[in-house]
Phi, psi and omega in degrees: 000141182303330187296313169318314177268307181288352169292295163304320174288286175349261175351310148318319203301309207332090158114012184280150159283162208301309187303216126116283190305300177280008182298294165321294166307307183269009149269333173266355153281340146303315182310337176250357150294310143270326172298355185295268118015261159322327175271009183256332188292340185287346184280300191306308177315308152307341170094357167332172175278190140256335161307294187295319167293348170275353188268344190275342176241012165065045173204185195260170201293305175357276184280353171274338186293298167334319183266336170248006185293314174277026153316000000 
């Protein structure tokens, strides 16, 4: 589960040195780029909007569309 791994990378950074930490940081910007990503197609699947998913990620209908639109 996604929630799991990000939880587990977190966690790594504690007591890690800086490259160690951001190694552990830009694995969990990935990690939340997809679950990102999943939950809009699953939003969509679901019937959502391209409005509503943008007011839930805090960006314009626009820019969510542009980046998910052709999944």
């Amino acid at each position: 589960m996604e929630i799991e791994r990000m939880k587990t990378l977190v966690a790594s950074m504690h007591g890690k040195g800086p490259a160690e930490a951001l190694f552990a940081v830009a694995e969990l910007q990935k990690e939340v780029g997809r679950t990102e990503a999943s939950l809009v197609r699953k939003a969509r699947q679901a019937g959502l909007s391209w409005e509503a998913i943008a007011l839930c990620l805090g960006v314009s209908k626009q820019g969510v569309h542009r980046k998910y639109g052709k999944q």
